[in-house]
N, C-alpha and C positions, 0 to 999 in steps of 0.2 A: 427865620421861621421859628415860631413860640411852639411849646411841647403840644399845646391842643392842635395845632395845622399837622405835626408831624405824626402827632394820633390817629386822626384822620386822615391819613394819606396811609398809614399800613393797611387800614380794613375794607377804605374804598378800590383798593388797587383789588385784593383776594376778589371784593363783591365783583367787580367789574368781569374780572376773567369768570367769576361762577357763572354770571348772568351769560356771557360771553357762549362759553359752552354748553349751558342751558338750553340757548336759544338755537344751538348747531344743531344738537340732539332733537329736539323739540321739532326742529324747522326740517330735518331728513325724515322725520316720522311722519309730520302733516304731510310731506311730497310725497312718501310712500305709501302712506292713508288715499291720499290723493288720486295715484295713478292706482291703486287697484280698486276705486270706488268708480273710477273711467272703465275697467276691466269689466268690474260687475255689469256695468251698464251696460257695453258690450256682448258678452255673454250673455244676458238675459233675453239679449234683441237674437242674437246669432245662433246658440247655442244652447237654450233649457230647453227648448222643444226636445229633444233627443236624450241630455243628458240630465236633464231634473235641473232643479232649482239649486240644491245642494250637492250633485255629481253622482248622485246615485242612481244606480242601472235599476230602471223600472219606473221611474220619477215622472220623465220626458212624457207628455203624451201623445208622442211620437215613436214612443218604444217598442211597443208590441208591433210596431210596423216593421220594424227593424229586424227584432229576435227571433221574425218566421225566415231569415232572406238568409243564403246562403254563405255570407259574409262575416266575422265576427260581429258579434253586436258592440254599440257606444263604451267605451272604457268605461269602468268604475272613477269617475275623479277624486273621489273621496278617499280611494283607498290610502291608507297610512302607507302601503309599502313604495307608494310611490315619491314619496319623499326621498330615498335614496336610490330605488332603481332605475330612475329618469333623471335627467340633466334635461336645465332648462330651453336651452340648444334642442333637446330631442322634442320636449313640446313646441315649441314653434317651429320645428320642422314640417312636424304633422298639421298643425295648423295652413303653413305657407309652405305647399308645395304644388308639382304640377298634376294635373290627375292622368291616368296609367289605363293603361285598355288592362282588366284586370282577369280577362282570360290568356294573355299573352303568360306562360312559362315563368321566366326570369320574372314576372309582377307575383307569382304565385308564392314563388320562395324568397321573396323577398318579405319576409315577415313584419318589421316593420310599417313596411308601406300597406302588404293586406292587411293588418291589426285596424287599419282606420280606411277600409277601402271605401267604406258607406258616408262615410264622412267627407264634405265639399270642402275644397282649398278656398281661402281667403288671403291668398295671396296678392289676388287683382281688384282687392274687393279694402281693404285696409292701408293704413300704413306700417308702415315696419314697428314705428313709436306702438301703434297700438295695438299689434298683436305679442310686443311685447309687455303691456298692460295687463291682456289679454291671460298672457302665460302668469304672470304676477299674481291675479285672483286663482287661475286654478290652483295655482300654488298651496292659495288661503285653503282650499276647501280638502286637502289631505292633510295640511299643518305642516308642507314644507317650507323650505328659505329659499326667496329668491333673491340668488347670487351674481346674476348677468351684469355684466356693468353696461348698460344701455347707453351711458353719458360717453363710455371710452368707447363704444360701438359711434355713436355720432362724429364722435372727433374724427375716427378712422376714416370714415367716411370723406370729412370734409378736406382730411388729408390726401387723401387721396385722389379729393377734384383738382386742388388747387396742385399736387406734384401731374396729374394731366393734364391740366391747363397750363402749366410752364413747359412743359413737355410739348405740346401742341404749338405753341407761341416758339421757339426754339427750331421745331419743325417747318414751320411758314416759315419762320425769316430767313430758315436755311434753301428753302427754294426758291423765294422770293431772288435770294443772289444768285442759284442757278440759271432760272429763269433767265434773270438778269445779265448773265457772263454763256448764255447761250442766243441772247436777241444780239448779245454784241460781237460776238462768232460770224454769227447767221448775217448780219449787216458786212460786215467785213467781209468773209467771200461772196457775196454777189457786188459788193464794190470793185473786187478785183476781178473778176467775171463781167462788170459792165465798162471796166477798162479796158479787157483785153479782149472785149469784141465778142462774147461768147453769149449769143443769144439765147440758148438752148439749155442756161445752167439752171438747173433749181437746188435748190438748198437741199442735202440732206435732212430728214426726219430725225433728231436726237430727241430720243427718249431719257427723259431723268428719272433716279431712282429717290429721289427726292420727294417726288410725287406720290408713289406709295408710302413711305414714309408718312408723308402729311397726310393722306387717307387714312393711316391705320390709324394714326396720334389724333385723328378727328372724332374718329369712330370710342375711341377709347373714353377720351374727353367727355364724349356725349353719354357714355356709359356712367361715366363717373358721375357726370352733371345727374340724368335721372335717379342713380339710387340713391344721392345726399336730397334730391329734392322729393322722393317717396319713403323716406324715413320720418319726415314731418306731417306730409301729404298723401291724402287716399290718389290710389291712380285713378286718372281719366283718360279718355280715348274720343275719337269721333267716328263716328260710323257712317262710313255714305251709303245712301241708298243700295243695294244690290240689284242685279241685272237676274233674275231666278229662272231665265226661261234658258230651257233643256228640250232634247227628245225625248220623245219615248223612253226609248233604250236606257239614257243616261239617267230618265228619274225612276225606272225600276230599280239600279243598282242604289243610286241614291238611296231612294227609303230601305234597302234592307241596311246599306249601310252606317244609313240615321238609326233603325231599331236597333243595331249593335250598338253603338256610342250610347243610343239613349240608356239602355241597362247596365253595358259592361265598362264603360271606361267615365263616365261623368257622372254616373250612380243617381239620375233624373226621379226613378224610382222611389229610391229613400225618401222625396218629398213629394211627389203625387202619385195618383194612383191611376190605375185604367182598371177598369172590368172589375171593381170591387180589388185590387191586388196595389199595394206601395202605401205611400207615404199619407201623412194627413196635414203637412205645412202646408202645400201649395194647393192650388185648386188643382179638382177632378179634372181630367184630359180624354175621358172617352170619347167628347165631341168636338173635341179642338181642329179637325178638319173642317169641320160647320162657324166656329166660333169665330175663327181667330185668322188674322190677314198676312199671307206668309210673308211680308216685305217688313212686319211689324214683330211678327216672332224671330226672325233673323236676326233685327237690330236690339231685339229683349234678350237673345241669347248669347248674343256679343259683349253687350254694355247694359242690364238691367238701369244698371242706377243713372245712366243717362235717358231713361222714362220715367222711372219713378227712384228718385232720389234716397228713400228709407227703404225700399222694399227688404223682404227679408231677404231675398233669391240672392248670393252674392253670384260675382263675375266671378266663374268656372274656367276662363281661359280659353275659350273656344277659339279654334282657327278658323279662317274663312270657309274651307271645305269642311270644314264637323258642323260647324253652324247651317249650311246648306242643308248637308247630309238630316242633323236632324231636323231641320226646318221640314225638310220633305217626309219624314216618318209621321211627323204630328199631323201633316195632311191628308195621311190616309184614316186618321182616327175620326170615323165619323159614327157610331152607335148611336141606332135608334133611340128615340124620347124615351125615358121611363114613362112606364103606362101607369098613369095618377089614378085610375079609375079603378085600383086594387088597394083599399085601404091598408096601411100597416099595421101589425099585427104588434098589441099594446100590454108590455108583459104588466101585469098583477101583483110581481113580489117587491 
């Protein structure tokens, strides 16, 4: 090798590794640019109505709907204090959780959870990936650091399917030979029984504990299977038709106990309104007993977004009987027409 090859091989080795780590740096900043420009997106569809454009309390113009309701109003996101007083963990908490009947006690002093009682979980409505995105831009808009390691959150995950799917697999084939070393029991004395002339024998019933075993290592498995595959994936569901007939009896208790859930535990309010009173997201519901097909608002309240695929309305987690409950509340909302034949009164300033 002549002095010019070995010239060139000191400077191209440095450039190499420059460019090398250049391109690390460079390449975790565009994925990070990346997932909180997916964040904004997010946010801006879910979340500005309430909370403004920039996280400040009064922005939303959905706020004054808010500020009059009994509830703390929308957090400040913007605030700088929250760079240190919150952990990223605690904002996707508040994001993905379950919603809380929030006249119950224990919801009451539960401060965290009242601080966002007005606020719908997007728990059933996202993926885990993207309400951690999610938490990533609010991050942006007080100027904290988002610290989560989402990547070792994925792996945990998948670690996890695959130590329940050995676990499972383990469990089958340990019954499988139960199974197997109980058919051949079970053959064996009624062979001896139909030697010795004993018409009347029947085989003991043996129960193996094998069997629960393998149920619970199924169940688990399945657990593990859906959160690694809703970490990637918004959840879905199927809704069958419901059966909504009731008596009497049963659909008074119903609606009162749809008009509780619809205020105190799913917070329906914060995005419509009845009688001039809630929300301005969603449409007006004073006539929703007139409007609207209770076989139709059942399966919207279950599964919006398997009707309408973008809606804003996320999946609140409704169980079958809340779903009912309020399906029946909205039934009774039926107010008269506005009387069109009284012009509005057209302020001058």
């Amino acid at each position: 090798m002549n002095l010019s090859q070995q010239s060139r091989r000191r400077w191209v080795w440095p450039l190499a590794v420059s460019l090398g780590l250049l391109f690390m740096t460079n390449g975790c900043a565009l994925f990070e640019d990346e997932q909180t420009a997916k964040g904004k997106k997010i946010y801006r569809h879910y979340c500005m109505h309430c909370h403004g454009e920039s996280g400040k309390q009064g922005e939303g113009f959905n706020w004054d709907s808010l500020s009059n309701m009994e509830f703390p109003p929308p957090k400040d996101l913007s605030d700088s204090s929250m760079a240190d007083s919150i952990a990223d963990e605690d904002i996707f908490n508040a994001i993905s959780r379950d919603m809380k009947d929030t006249t119950d006690q224990a919801v009451i002093d539960d401060i965290d959870y009242f601080g966002v009682a007005t606020m719908p979980t997007f728990k059933y409505t996202l993926s885990e990936m993207e309400i951690w995105m999610l938490v990533r831009y609010v991050r942006s808009l007080h100027g904290g650091d988002f610290t989560f390691d989402v990547e070792g959150r994925r792996q945990q995950l998948e670690s996890e399917l695959e130590s329940a799917t050995q676990t499972l697999e383990a469990a089958t084939q340990a019954l499988e030979a139960a199974e197997a070393k109980r058919d051949a029991e079970v053959e064996a004395a009624e062979a001896a029984a139909e030697a010795a002339g004993d018409e009347d024998f029947e085989a003991e019933e043996i129960e193996l504990p094998e069997e629960e075993v393998a149920t619970q290592a199924a169940i688990k498995q399945n657990e593990a299977k859906l959160a690694f595959e809703r970490f990637a994936k918004r959840p879905k569901m199927t809704v069958a038709r419901p059966d909504l007939t009731v008596s009497d009896e049963e659909r008074v208790q119903l609606e009162e106990t749809g008009k509780h859930l619809y205020f105190n535990k799913y917070g329906c309010n914060s995005c419509h309104s009845i009688a001039g009173e809630g929300g301005l997201v969603g449409p007006v519901l004073d006539r929703a007993g007139f409007r609207l097909n209770a076989t139709w608002v059942y399966k919207w309240l279950m599964y919006p977004q398997g009707i309408k695929k973008h809606t804003k309305m996320p999946n609140l987690g409704f169980t079958d009987q809340d779903a009912r409950a309020v399906t029946a509340y909205l039934e009774t909302l039926r107010a008269p027409k506005p009387d069109k034949s009284i012009a509005p009164v057209v302020s001058e300033e």
